[in-house]
PDB file as gemmi writes it, atoms N, CA and C in Angstrom:
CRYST1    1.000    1.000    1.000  90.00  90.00  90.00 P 1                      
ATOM      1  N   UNK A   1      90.329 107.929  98.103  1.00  0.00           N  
ATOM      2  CA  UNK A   1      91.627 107.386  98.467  1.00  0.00           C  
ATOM      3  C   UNK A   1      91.690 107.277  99.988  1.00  0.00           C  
ATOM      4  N   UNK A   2      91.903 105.749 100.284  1.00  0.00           N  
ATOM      5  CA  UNK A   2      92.029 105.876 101.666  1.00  0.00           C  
ATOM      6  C   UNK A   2      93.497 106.138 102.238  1.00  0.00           C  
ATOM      7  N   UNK A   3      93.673 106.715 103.309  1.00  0.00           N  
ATOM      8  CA  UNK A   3      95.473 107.097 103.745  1.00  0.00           C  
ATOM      9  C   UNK A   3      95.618 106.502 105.298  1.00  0.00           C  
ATOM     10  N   UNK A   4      96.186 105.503 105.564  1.00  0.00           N  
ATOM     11  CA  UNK A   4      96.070 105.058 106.770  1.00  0.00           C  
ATOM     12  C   UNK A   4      97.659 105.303 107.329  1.00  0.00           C  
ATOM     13  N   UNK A   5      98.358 105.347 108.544  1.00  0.00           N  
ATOM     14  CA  UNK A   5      98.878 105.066 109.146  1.00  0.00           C  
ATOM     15  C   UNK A   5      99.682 103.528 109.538  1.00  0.00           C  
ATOM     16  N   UNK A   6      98.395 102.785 109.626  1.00  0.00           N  
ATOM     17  CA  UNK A   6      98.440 101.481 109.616  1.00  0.00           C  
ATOM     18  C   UNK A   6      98.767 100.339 108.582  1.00  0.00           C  
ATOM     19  N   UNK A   7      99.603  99.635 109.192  1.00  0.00           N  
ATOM     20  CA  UNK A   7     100.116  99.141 107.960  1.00  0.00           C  
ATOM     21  C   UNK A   7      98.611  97.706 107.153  1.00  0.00           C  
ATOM     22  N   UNK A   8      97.695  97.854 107.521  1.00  0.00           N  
ATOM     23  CA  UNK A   8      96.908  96.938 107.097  1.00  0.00           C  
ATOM     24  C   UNK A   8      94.993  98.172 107.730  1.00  0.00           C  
ATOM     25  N   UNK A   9      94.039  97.401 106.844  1.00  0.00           N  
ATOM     26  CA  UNK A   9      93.109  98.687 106.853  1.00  0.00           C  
ATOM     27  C   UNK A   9      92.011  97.288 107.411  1.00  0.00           C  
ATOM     28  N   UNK A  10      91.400  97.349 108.595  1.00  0.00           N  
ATOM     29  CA  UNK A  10      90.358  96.304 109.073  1.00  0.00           C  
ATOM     30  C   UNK A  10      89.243  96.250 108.064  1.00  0.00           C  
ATOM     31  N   UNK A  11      89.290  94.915 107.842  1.00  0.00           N  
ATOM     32  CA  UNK A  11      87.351  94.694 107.014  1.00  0.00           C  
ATOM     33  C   UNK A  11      88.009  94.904 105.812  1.00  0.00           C  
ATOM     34  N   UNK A  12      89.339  95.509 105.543  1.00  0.00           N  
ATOM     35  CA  UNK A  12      89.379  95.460 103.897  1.00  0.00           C  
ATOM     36  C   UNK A  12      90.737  95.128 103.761  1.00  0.00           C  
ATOM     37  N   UNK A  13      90.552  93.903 102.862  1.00  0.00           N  
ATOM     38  CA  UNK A  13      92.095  92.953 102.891  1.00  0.00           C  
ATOM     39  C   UNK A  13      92.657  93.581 101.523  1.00  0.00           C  
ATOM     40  N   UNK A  14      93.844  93.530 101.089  1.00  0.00           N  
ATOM     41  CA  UNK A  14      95.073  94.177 100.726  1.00  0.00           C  
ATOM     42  C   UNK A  14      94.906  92.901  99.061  1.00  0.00           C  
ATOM     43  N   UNK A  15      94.385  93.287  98.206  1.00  0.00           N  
ATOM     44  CA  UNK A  15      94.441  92.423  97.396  1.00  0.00           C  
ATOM     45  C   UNK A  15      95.336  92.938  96.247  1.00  0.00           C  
ATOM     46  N   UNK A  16      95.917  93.858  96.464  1.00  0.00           N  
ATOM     47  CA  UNK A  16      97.561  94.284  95.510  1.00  0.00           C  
ATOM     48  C   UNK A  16      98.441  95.340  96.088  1.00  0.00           C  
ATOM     49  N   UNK A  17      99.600  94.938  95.841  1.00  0.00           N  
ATOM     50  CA  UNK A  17     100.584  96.158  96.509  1.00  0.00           C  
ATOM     51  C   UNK A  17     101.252  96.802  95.104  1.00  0.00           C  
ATOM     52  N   UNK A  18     101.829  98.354  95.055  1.00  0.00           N  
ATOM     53  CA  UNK A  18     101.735  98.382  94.052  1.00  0.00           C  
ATOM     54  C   UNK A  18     103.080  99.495  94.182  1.00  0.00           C  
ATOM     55  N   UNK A  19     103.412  99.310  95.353  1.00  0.00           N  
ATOM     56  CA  UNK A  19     105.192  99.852  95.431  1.00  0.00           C  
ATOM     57  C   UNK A  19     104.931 100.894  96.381  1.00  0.00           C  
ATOM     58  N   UNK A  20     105.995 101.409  96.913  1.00  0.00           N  
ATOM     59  CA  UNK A  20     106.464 102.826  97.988  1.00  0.00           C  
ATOM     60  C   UNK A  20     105.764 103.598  97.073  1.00  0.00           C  
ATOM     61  N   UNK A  21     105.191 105.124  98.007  1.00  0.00           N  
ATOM     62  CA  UNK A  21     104.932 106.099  96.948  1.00  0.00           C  
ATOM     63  C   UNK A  21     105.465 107.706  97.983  1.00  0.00           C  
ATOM     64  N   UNK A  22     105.596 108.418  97.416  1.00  0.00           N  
ATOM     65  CA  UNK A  22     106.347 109.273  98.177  1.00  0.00           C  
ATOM     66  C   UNK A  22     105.703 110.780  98.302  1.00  0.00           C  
ATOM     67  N   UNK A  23     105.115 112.075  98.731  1.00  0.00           N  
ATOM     68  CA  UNK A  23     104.957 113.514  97.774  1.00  0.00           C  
ATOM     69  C   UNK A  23     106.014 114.025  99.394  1.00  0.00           C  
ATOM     70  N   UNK A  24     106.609 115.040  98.773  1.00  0.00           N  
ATOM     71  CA  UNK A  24     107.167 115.942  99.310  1.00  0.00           C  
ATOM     72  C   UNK A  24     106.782 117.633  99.057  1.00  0.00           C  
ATOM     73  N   UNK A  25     106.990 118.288  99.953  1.00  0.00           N  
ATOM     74  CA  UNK A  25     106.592 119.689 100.319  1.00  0.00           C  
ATOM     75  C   UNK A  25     108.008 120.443 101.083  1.00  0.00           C  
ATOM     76  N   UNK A  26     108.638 121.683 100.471  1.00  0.00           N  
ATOM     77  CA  UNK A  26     109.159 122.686 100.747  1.00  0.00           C  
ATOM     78  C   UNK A  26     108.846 123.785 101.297  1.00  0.00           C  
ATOM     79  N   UNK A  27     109.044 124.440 102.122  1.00  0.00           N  
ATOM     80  CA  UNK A  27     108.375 125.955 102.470  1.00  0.00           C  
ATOM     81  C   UNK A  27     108.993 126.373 102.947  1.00  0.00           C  
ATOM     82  N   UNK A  28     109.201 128.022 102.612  1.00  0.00           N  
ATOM     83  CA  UNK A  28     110.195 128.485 103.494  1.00  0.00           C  
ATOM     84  C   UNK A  28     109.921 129.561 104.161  1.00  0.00           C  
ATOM     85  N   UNK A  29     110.348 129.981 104.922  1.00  0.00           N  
ATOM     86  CA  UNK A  29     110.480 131.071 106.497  1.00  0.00           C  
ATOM     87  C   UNK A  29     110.034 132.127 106.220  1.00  0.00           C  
ATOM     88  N   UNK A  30     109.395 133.046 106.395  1.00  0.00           N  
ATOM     89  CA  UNK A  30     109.060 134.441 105.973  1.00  0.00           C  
ATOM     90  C   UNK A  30     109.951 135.391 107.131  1.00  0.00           C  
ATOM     91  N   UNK A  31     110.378 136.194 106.727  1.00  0.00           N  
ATOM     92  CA  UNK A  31     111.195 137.293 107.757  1.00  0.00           C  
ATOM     93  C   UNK A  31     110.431 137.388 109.087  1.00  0.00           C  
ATOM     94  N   UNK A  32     109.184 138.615 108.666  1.00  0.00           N  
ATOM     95  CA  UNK A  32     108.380 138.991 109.516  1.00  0.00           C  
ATOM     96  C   UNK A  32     107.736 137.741 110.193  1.00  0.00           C  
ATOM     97  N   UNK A  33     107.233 136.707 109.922  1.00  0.00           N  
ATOM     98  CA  UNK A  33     106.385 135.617 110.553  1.00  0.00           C  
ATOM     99  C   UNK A  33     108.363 135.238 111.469  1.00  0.00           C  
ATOM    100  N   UNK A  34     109.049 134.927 111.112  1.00  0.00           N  
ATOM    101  CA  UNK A  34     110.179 134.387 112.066  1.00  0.00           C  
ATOM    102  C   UNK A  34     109.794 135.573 113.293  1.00  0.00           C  
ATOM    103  N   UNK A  35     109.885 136.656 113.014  1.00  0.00           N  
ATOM    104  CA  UNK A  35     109.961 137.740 113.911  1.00  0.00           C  
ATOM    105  C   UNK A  35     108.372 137.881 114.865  1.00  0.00           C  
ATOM    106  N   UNK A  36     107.792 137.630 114.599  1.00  0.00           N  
ATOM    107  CA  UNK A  36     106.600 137.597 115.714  1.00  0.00           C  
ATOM    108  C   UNK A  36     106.780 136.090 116.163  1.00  0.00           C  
ATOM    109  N   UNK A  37     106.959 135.109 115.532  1.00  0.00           N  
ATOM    110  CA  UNK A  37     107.280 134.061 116.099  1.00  0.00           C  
ATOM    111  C   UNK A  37     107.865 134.053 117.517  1.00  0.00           C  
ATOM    112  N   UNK A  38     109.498 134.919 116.764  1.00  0.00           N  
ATOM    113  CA  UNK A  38     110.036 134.903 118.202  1.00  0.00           C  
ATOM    114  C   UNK A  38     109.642 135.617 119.201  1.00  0.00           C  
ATOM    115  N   UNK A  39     108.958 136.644 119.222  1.00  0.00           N  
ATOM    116  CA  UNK A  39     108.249 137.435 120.204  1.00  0.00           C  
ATOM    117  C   UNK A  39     107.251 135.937 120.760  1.00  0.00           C  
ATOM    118  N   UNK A  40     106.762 135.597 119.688  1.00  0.00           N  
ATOM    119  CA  UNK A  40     105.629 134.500 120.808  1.00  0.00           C  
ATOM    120  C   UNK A  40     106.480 133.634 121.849  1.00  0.00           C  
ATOM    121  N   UNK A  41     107.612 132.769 120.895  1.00  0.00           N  
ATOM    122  CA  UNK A  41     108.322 132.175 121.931  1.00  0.00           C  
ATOM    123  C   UNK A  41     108.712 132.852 123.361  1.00  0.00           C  
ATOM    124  N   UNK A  42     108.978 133.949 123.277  1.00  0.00           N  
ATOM    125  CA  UNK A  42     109.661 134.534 124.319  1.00  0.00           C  
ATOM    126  C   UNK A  42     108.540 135.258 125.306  1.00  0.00           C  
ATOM    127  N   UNK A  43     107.414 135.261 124.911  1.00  0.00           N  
ATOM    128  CA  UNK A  43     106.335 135.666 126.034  1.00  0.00           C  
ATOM    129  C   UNK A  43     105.406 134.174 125.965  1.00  0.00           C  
ATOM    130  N   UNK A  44     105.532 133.683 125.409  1.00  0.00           N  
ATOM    131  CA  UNK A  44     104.715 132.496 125.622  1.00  0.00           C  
ATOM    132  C   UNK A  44     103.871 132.374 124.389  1.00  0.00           C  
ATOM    133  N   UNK A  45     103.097 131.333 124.785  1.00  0.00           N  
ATOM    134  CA  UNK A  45     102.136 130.993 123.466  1.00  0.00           C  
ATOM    135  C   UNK A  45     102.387 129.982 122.206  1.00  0.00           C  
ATOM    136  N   UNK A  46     101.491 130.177 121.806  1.00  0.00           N  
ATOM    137  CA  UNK A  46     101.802 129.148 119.984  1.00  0.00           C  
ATOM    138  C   UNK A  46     102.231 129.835 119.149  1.00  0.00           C  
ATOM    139  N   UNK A  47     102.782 129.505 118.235  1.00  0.00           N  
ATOM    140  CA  UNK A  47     102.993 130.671 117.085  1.00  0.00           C  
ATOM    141  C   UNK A  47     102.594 130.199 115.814  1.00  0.00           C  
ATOM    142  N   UNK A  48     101.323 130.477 115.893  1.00  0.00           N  
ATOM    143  CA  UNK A  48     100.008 130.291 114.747  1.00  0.00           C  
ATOM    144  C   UNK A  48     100.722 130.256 113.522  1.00  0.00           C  
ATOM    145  N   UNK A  49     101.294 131.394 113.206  1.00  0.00           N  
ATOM    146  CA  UNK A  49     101.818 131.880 111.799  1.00  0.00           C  
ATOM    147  C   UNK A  49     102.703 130.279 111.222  1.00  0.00           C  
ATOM    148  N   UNK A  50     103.157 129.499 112.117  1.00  0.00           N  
ATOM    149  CA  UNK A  50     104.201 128.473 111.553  1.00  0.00           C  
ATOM    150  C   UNK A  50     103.106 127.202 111.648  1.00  0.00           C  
ATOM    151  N   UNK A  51     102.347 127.334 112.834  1.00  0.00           N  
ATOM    152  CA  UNK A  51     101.506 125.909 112.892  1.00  0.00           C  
ATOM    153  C   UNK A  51     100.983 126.349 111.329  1.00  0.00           C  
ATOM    154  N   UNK A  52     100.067 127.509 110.753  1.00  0.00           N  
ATOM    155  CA  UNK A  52      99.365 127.230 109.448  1.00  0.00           C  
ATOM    156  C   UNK A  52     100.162 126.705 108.306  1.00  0.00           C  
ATOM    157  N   UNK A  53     101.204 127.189 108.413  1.00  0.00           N  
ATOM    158  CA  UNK A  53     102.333 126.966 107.288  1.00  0.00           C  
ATOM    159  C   UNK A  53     102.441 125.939 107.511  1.00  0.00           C  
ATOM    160  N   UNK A  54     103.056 124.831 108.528  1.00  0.00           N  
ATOM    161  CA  UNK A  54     103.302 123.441 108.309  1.00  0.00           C  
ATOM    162  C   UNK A  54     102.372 122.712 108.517  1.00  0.00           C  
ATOM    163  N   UNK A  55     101.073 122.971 108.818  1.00  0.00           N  
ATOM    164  CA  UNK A  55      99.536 122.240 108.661  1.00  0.00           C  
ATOM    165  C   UNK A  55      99.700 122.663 106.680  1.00  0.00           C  
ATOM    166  N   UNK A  56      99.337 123.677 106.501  1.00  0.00           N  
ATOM    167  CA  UNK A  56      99.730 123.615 104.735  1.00  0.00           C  
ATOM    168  C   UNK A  56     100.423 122.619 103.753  1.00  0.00           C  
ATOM    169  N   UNK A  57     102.008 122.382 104.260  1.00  0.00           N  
ATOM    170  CA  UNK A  57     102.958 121.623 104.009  1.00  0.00           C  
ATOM    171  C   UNK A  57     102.715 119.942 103.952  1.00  0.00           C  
ATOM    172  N   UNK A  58     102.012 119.850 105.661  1.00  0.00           N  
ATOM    173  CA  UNK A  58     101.616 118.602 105.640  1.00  0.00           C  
ATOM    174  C   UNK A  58     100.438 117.823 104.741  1.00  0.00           C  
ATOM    175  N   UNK A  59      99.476 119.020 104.301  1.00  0.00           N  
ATOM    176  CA  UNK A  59      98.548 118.455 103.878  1.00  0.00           C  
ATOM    177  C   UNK A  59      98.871 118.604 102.005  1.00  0.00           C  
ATOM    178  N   UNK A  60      99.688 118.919 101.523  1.00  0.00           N  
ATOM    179  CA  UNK A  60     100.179 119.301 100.593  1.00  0.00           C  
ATOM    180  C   UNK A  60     100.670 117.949 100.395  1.00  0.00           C  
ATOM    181  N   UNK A  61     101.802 117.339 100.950  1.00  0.00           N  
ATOM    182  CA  UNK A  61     102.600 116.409 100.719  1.00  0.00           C  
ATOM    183  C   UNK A  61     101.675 114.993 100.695  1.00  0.00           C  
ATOM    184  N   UNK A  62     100.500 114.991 101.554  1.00  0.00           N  
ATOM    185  CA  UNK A  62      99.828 113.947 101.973  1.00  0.00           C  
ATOM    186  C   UNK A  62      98.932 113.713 100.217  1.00  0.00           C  
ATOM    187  N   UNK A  63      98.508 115.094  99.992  1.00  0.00           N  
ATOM    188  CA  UNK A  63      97.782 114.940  98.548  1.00  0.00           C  
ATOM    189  C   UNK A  63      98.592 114.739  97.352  1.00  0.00           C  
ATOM    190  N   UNK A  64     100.243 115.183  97.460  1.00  0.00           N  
ATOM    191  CA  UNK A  64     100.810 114.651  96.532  1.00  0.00           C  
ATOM    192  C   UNK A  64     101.608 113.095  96.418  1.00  0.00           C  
ATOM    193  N   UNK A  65     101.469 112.656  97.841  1.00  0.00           N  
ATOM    194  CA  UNK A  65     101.675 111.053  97.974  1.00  0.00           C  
ATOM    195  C   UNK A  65     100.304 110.435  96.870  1.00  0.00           C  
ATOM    196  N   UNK A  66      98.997 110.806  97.771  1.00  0.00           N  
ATOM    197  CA  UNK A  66      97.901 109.890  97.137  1.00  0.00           C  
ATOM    198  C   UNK A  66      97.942 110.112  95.680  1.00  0.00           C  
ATOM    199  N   UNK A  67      98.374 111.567  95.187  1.00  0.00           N  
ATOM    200  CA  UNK A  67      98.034 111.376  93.790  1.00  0.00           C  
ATOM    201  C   UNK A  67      99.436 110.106  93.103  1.00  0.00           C  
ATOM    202  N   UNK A  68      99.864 110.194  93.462  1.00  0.00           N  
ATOM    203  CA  UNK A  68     100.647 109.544  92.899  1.00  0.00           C  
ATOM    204  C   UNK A  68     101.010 107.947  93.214  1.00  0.00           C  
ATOM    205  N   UNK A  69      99.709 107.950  94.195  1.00  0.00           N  
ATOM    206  CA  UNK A  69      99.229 106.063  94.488  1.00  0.00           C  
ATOM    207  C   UNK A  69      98.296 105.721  93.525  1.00  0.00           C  
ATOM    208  N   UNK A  70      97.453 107.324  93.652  1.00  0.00           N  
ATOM    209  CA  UNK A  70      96.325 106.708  91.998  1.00  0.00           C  
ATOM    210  C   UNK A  70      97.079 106.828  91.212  1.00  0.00           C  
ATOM    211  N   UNK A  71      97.749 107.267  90.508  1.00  0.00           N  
ATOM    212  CA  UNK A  71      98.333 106.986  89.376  1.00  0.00           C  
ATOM    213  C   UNK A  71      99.049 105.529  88.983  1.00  0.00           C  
ATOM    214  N   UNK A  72      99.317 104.691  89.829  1.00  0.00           N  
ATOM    215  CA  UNK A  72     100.011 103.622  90.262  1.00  0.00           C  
ATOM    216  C   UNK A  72      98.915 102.447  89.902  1.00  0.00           C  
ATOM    217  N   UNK A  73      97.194 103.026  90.056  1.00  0.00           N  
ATOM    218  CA  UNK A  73      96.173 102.169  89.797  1.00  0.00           C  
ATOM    219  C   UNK A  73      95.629 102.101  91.760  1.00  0.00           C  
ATOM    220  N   UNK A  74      96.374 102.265  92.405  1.00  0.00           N  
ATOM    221  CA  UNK A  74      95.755 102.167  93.700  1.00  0.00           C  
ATOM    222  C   UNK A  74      94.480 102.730  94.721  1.00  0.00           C  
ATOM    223  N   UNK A  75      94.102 102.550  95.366  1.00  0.00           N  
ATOM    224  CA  UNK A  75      92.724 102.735  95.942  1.00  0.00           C  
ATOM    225  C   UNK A  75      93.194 103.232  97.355  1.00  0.00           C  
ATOM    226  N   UNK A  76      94.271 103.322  97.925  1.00  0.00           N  
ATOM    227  CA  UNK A  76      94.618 102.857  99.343  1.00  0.00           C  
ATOM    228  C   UNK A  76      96.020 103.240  99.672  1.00  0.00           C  
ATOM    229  N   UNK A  77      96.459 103.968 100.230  1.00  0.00           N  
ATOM    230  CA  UNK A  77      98.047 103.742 101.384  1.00  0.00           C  
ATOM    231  C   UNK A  77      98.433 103.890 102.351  1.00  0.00           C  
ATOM    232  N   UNK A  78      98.756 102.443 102.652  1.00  0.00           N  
ATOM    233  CA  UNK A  78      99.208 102.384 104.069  1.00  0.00           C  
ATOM    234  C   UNK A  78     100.328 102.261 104.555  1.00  0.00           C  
ATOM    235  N   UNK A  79     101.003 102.204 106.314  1.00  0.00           N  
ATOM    236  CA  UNK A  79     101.836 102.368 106.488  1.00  0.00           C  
ATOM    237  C   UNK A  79     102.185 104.199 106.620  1.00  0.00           C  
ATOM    238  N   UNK A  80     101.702 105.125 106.364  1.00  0.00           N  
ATOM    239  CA  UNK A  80     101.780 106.344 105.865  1.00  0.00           C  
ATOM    240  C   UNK A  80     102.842 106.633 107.374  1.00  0.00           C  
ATOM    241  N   UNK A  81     104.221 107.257 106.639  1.00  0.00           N  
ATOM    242  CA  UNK A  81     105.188 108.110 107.780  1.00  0.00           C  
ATOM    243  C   UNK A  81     105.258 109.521 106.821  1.00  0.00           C  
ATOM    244  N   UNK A  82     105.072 110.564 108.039  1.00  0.00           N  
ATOM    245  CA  UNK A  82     105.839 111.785 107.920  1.00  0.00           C  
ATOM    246  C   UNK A  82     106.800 111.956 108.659  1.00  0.00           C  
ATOM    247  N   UNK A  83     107.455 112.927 107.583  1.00  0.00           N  
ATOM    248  CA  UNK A  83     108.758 113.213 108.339  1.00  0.00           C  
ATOM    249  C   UNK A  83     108.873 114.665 108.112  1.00  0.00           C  
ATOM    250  N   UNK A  84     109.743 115.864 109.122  1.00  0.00           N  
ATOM    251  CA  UNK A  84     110.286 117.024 108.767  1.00  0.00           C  
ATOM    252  C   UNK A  84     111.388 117.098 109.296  1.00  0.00           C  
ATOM    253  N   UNK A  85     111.816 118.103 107.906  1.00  0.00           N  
ATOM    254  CA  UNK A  85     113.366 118.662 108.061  1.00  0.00           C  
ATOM    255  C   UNK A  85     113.984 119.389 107.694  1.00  0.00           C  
ATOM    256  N   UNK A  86     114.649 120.523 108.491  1.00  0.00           N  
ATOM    257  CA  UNK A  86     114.940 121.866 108.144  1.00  0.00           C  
ATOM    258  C   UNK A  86     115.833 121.623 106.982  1.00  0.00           C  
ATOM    259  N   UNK A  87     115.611 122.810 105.914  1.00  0.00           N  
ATOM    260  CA  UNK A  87     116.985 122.700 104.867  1.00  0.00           C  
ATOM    261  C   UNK A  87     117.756 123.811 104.317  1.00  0.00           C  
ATOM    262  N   UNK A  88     117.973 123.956 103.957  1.00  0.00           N  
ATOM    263  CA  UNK A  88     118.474 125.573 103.528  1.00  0.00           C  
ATOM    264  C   UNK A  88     120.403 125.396 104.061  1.00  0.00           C  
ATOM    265  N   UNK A  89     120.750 126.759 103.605  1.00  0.00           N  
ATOM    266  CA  UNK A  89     121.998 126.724 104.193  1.00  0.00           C  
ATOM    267  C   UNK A  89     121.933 127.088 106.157  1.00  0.00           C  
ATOM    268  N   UNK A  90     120.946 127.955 106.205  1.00  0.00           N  
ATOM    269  CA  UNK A  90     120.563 127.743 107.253  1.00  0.00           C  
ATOM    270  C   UNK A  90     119.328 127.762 108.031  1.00  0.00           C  
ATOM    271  N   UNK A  91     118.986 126.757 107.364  1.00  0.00           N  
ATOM    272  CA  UNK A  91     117.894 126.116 107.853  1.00  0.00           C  
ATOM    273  C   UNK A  91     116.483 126.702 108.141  1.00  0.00           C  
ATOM    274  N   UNK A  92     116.406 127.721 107.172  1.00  0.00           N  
ATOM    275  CA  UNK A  92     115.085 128.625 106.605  1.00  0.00           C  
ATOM    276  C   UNK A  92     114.147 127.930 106.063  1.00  0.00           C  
ATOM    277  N   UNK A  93     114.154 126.726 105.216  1.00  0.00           N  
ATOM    278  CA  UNK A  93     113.183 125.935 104.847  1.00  0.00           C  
ATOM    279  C   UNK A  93     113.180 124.835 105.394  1.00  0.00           C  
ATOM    280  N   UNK A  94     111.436 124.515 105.378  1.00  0.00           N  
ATOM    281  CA  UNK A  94     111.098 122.936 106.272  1.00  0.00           C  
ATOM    282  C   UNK A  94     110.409 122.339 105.282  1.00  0.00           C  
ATOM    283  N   UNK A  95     110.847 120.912 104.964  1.00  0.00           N  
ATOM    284  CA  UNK A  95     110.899 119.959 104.074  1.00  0.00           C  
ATOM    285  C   UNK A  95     109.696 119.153 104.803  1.00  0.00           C  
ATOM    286  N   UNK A  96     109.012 118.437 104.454  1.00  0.00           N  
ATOM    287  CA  UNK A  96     107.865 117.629 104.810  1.00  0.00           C  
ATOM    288  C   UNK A  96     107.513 116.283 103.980  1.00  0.00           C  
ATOM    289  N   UNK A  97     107.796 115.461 104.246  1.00  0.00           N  
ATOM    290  CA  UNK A  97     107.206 114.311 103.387  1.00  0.00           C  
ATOM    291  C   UNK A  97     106.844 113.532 103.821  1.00  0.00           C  
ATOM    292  N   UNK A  98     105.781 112.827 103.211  1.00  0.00           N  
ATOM    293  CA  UNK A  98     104.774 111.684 103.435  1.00  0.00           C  
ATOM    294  C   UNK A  98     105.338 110.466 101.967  1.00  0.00           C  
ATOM    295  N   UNK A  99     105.499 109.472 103.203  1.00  0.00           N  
ATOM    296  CA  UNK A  99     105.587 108.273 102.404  1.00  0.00           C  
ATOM    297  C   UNK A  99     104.625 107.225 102.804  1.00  0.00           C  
ATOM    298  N   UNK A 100     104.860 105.981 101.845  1.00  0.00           N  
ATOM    299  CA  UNK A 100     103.714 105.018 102.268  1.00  0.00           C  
ATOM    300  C   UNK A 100     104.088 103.439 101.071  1.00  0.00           C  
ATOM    301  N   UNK A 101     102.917 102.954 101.390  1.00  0.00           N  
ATOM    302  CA  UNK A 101     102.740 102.148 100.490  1.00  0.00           C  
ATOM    303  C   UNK A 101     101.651 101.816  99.499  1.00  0.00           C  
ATOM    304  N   UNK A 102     101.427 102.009  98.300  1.00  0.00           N  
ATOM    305  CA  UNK A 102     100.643 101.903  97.646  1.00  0.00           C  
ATOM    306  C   UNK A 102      99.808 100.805  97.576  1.00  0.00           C  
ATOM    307  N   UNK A 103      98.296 100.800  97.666  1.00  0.00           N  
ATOM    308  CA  UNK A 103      97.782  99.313  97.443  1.00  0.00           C  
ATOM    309  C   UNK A 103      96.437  99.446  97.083  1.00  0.00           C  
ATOM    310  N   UNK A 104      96.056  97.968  96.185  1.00  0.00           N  
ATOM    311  CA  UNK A 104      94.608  98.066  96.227  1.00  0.00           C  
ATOM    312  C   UNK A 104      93.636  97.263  97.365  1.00  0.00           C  
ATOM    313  N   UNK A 105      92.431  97.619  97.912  1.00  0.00           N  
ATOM    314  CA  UNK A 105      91.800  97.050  99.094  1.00  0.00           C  
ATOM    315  C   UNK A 105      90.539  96.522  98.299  1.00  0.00           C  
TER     316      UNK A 105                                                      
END                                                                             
């Protein structure tokens, strides 16, 4: 399955479209990871513990878009946007989704 960004894939022309396709990903906050987090923020640094979690999320959502382009009969989706967004009542979980367009190349 190819996953492009781009709304068209060079050298390989678009010979069916086969509708929007969507996967989404939930995850939510762990106490302790919020809490070293904020220690990182506040002395500096990355805070690993959230990059793995939403590297997880992202790649989660990206495999449940494609599965559900093959299922469609497709080979291909392009156009691919992510998006995130906190949800919860307050805003403990981060929502992630990958959309696109389904097609065959």
């Amino acid at each position: 399955m190819i996953v492009s960004t781009t709304p068209t894939l060079e050298g390989r022309p678009i010979r069916a479209y086969h509708g929007i396709v969507a996967g989404e990903t939930i995850v939510g906050a762990n106490v302790v990871r919020d809490f070293f987090a904020s220690i990182t923020d506040v002395i500096g640094g990355r805070a690993g513990a959230y990059e793995e979690v939403l590297g997880r999320a992202r790649r989660e959502a990206l495999a449940e878009m494609a599965d559900r382009a093959q299922d469609m009969g497709a080979n291909a989706v392009v156009g691919v946007d992510l998006s995130y967004e906190a949800v919860g009542q307050t805003g403990s979980m981060l929502m992630v989704t990958a959309t696109g367009t389904a097609v065959t190349v």
